[in-house]
N, C-alpha and C positions, 0 to 999 in steps of 0.2 A: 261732566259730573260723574259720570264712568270710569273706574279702572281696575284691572283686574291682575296679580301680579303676574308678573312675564316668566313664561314659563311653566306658570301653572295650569292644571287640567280646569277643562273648563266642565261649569256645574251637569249633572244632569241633567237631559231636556224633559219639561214637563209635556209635550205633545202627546205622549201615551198616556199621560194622567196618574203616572205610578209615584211622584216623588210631589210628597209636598213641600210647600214654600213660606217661608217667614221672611221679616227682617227684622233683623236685630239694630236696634239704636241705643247711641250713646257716646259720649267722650269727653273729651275737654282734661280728663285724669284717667290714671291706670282702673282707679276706684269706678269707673263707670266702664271701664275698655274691658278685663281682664273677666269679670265675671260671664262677659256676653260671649267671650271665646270661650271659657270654661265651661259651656255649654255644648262645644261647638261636637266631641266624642257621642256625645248621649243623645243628640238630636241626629247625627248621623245611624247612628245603630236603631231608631227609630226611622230609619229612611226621609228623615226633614232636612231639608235644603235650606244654609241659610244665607240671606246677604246682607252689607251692611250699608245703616246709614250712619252719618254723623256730619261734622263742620267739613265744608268745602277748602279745598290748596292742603298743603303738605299739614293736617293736624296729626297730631297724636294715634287718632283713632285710622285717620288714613292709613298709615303706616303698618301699625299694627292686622288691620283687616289685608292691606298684600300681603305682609307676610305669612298670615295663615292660608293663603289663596282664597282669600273671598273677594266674589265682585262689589265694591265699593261706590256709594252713589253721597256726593258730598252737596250740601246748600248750603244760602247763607245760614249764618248762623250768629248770635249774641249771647253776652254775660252780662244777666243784669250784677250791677256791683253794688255794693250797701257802702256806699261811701256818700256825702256829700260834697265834697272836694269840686273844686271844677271838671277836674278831669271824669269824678266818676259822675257829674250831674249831666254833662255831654255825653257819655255813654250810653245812660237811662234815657237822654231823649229820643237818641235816635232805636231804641226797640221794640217800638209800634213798627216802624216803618224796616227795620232787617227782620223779624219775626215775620212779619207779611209776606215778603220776599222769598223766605225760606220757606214757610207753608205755601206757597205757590208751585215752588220747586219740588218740594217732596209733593205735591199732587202728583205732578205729572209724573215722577217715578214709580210712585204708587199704582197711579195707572196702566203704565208700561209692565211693570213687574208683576203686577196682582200678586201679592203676595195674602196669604190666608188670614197671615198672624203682622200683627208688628210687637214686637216688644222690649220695651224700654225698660232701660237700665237707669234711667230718670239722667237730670242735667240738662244743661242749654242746649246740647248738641242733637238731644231727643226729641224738644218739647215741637219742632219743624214737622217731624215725622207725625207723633201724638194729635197733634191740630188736623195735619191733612188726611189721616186714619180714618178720625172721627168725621170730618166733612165726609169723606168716601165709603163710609160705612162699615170702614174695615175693622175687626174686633181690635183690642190692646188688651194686650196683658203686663203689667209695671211690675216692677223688684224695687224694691226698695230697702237699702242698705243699714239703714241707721234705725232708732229709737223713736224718732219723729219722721215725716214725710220732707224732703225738698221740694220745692216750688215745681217743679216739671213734675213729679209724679203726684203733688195733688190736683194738680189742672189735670192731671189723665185720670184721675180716677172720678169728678166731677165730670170729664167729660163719658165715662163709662168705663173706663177700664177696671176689667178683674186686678185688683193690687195684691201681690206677695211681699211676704218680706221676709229679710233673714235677720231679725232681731226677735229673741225670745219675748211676750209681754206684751210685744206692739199690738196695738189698738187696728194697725192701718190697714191689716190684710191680714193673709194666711200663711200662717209660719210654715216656710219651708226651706230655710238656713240660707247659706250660702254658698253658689256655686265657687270651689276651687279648680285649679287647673292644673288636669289629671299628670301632666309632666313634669309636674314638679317634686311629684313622687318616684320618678324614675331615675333620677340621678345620682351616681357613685361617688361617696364620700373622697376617694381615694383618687378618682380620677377628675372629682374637682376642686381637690387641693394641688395635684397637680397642674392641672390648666393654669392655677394663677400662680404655681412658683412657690407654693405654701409648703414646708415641711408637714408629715404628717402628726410628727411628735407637738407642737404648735397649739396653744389657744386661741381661735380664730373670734374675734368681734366682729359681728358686718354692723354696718350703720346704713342707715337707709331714710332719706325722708320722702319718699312717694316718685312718685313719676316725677317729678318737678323738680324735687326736693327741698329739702328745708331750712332756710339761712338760719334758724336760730341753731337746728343740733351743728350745722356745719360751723358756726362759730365757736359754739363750745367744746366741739370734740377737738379743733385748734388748741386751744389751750389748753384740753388735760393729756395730749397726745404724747408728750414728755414722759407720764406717770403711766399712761396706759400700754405703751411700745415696751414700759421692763416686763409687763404680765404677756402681753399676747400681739399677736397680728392683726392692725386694723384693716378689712374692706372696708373703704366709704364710699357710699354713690352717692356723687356729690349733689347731681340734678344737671340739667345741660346747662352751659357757660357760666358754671360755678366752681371747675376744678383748677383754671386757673389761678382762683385766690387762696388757695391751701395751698399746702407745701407739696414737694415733686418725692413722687415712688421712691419708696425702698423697700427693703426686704422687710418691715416692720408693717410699713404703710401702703396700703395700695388703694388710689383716688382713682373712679369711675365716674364720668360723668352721666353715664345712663347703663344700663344694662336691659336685654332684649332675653335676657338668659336666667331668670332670680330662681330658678332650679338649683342652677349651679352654686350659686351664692349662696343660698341656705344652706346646701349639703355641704358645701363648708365651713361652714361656719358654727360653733360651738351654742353662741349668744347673740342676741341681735337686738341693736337700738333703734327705735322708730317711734315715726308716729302714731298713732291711734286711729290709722279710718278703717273702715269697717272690713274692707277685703286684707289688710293687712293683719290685721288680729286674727280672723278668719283663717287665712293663713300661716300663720304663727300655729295656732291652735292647731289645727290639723296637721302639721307637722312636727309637732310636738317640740317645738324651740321653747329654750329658756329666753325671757324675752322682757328687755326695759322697756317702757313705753314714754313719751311725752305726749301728751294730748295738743292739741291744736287750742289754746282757750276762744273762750266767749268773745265776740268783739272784732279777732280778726274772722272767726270764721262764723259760721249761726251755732255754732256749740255741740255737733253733735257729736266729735270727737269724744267728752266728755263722758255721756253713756257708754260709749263704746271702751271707754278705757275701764270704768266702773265692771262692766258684762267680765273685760277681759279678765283682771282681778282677782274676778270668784274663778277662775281657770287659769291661777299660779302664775298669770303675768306680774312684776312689779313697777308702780304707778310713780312716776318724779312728774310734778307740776311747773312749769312754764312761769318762774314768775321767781322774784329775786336773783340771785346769781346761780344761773343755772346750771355752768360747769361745775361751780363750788356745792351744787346736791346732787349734779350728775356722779362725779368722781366716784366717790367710797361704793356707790351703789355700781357700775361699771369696775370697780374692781373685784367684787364678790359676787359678777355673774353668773360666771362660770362653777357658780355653788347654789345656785337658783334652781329650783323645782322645773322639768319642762314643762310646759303646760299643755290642757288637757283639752283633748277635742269637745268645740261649742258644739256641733251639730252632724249627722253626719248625712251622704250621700243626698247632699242639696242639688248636685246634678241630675241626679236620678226625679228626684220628685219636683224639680221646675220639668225638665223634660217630658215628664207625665201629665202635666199640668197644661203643658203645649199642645202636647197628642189628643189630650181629651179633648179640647177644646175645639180642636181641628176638625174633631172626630161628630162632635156633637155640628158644626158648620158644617159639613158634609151632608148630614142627617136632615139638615134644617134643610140644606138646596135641593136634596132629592125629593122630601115630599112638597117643597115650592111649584116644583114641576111636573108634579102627580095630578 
C-alpha cells in the first residue's frame, strides 16, 4: 500500500514531536490531484508533513504523489457512475462491498500513520480515507471545488468535517479560493518556447482537456487545424491513448498525450482552449491567460462545469457551449483569441489561507490533548 519515490529523502521523523502530520486525499483527475500538491510549499513553511492517500496500483494520483516525494498509501477504491447501462448497474453494485474494503484499508493506515489532519480534496479516491477518519476519530477538513458539493465531500461534511470551498457564493463552507501550484509561476516564456521547438515570434494555442482529456475538443480541434495552423502553433494534450488518433507533429502542431509539466505549457502559450473544471479556470485566472473555455454539459457530467464556466466569464474568460457543431462555433472564436482580454485573478493566496486553516486546526487539537491530560 506503501511507496515512496526512489530517491527521495525521507519525511521527517515525528519521535521528537516537532513536525506535524496530515494526509491529504484525493484522485481519480488532476482536479482533485493538483490542488492537494499546491498545497504541498505552504504546509511545509508551516513545518506540516504531508502524505498521501488515494486509489490503490499505478493511479493518477499514485504517480503524481512519487513524484512530489511523498509517501503514498493507495486502497481499494470505486466510481460510482450515473449510468444505467449494464455496464454501469454492475459497477453500482459492487460499491458497498470495494468501499468497505477500502475503509478497512485506510483504517489501518490511519492508524499506523496517525496523522492529525486528513484532508480531502473530495472524489472516490477520498471518500475510503473520509469514512475511516471519522470511525477513528480523526478531524477532516474537505475543499471543495465547484458551486455545489460532490458526493465524497457531502458524506464528509455530514460526517463532520470542517468544508471549504473555492467558489465565491457557495453555501457549502468557507470561502478560501483555490489552491494553485506555486511552479507554475516560475516558468520562462522564452525557455519554454524553446523546449518545444516553438519560435518566439509564433502565436501559440495550447488546448487541453484535463488530465484525461477530452474527445469532443480533441475531435474538433481535428477539423479546424487546417484554419488554425495559418494563425498560430497548436500544443494539444491530447489525454493518454488518444494521440494516436490525431495527426503526427509538426512544426504547426505539437500532440502530447499527458504533460507532468503544465508550467511549461501555459508559459508558452499565448491562448488556451479547455475545459471548465474548477482548478483549470483557477488556474487560467491566476495566470492571467486569455482563455476559450467549453464546459462539460449536464448529463455527461452532474453539471458543475457549468458554474464554473459562468464564475469564469465575469473574469474575461470567453464561453462556446458543447452542443451543435462545435468546431463550426469553435473556429471564428479560436481565431480571435489571441485579441481576447487575459483574464483576471478569481481569488488570491488560497494556499495561504487552506494552510492556515490547517495549522489552526492542528493547533486547536493540540490544545484539546493537552488539557485531556491535565
Amino acid at each position: 500500500m506503501r511507496a515512496r519515490r526512489r530517491g527521495a529523502a525521507a519525511p521527517p521523523s515525528r519521535k521528537g514531536g516537532n513536525m506535524k502530520k496530515i494526509l491529504l486525499a484525493g484522485g481519480g483527475t488532476g482536479g482533485h490531484i493538483y490542488p492537494n500538491l499546491a498545497l504541498l510549499p505552504a504546509l511545509s513553511r508551516l513545518g506540516i508533513e504531508a502524505v498521501y492517500g488515494g486509489e490503490e496500483g499505478d493511479s493518477a494520483e499514485a504517480r503524481a504523489a512519487k513524484r512530489a516525494g511523498l509517501d503514498f498509501y493507495g486502497v481499494p477504491c470505486i466510481k460510482l457512475v450515473r449510468s444505467f447501462s449494464p455496464a454501469g448497474v454492475d459497477n453500482n453494485l459492487s460499491v458497498p462491498r470495494v468501499l468497505s474494503a477500502g475503509k478497512r484499508a485506510a483504517e489501518k493506515i490511519l492508524s499506523e500513520e496517525k496523522p492529525a489532519l486528513v484532508f480531502s480534496k473530495g472524489g472516490f479516491a477520498a471518500l475510503p480515507f473520509v469514512l475511516a477518519a471519522a470511525a477513528l476519530k480523526i478531524p477532516v477538513i474537505c475543499h471543495e471545488s465547484d458551486s455545489t458539493p460532490g458526493l465524497s465531500n457531502k458524506i464528509a461534511k455530514i460526517k463532520g468535517a470542517k468544508a471549504l470551498t473555492a467558489y465565491p457564493g457557495s453555501s457549502f463552507g468557507e470561502f478560501v479560493g483555490m489552491p494553485v501550484r506555486e511552479e507554475l509561476f516560475c516558468k520562462n516564456r522564452a525557455l519554454a518556447r524553446a523546449s518545444l521547438g516553438i519560435p518566439s515570434t509564433e502565436n501559440v494555442l495550447l488546448v487541453t482537456g484535463g488530465s484525461s482529456g477530452a474527445q469532443a475538443l480533441n475531435d474538433a480541434l481535428l477539423r479546424m487545424l487546417p484554419e488554425l495552423e495559418e494563425r498560430c502553433v497548436v500544443v494539444h494534450v491530447t489525454g493518454r491513448g488518444k494521440a494516436e488518433k490525431g495527426r503526427a507533429r509538426s512544426a504547426r502542431y505539437i500532440p502530447l498525450e499527458y504533460s507532468d509539466d503544465m508550467g511549461t505549457l501555459y508559459a508558452a502559450s499565448d491562448a488556451v482552449l479547455s475545459r471548465a473544471g474548477a482548478t483549470a479556470v483557477a488556474e487560467l485566472a491566476a495566470l492571467g491567460k486569455r482563455a476559450v473555455l467549453v464546459p462539460l454539459p449536464k448529463g455527461i457530467s452532474r453539471g458543475d462545469q457549468i458554474p464554473n464556466a459562468e464564475l469564469a466569464a465575469k473574469h474575461g474568460a470567453r464561453i462556446v457551449t458543447q452542443d451543435g457543431d462545435l468546431a463550426a462555433k469553435l473556429l471564428p472564436v479560436l481565431l480571435h483569441a489571441f485579441a481576447l482580454p487575459p483574464m483576471t485573478r478569481i481569488s488570491s493566496d488560497a494556499n495561504g489561507k487552506i494552510a492556515s486553516v490547517i495549522a489552526v486546526s492542528y493547533t486547536h487539537l493540540r490544545a484539546h490533548e493537552t488539557s485531556a491530560h491535565l
